[in-house]
C-alpha positions, 0 to 999 in steps of 0.5 A, spaced: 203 562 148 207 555 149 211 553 154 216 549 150 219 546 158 213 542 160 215 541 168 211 540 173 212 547 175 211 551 169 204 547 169 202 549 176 204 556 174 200 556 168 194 554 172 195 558 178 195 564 172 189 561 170 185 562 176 187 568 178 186 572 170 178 568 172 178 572 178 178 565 183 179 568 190 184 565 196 188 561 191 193 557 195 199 551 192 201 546 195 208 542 193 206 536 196 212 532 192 214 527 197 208 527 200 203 523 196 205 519 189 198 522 186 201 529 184 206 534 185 202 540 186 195 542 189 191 548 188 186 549 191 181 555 189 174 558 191 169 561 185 164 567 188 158 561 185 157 555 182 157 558 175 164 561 176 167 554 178 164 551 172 167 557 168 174 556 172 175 549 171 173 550 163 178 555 163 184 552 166 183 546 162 183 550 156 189 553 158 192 547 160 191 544 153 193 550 148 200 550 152 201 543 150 199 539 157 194 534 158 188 533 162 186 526 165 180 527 167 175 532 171 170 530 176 164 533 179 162 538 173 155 536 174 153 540 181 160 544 181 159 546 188 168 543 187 170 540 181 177 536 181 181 538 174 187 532 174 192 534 169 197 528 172 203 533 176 197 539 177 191 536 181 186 543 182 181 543 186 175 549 185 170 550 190 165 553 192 166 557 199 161 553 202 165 546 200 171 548 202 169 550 208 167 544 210 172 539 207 178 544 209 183 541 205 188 546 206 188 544 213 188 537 211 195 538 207 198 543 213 197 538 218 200 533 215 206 537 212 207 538 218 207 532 221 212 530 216 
């Protein structure tokens, strides 16, 4: 289906569609409008393996694109323990538990959003 309003909001709902039909788990959004310039939303999201965040990257690019919206760039497709999909308004990070454990960015975004 095509979204025929390409707002910052239909894509992040779309990508958090696509997260959730390709099974990741702990999915969380981020509104970081007036917090960074890079992006309007992060969606941070975790795959069971490797294999997984591959095939939760691949997904939501495909869903992205089939609906209209386009996709920058991905990075870190080549060890997929956390792979960044930039779709310009949309920033989705799909980790590993293990990676995600340890860089913490939902921690990151809490703290500063409560400073500010």
């Amino acid at each position: 289906m095509k979204n025929t309003e390409k707002t910052a909001d239909s894509l992040k709902d779309l990508m958090s569609q696509g997260l959730l039909d390709g099974k990741a788990l702990d999915v969380k959004s981020f509104d970081v409008r007036g917090l960074s310039s890079i992006a309007d939303f992060m969606l941070i999201a975790s795959g069971q393996s490797t294999r997984q965040v591959k095939a939760l990257s691949e997904r939501v690019c495909m869903d992205a694109k089939e609906a209209g919206y386009r996709i920058l760039g991905t990075e870190g497709e080549n060890t997929c323990q956390w792979v960044l999909v930039d779709a310009g308004d949309v920033l989705v990070h799909i980790m590993h538990p293990d990676a995600r454990e340890f860089y913490q960015l939902e921690r990151l975004w809490s703290d500063y959003s409560a400073d500010h």
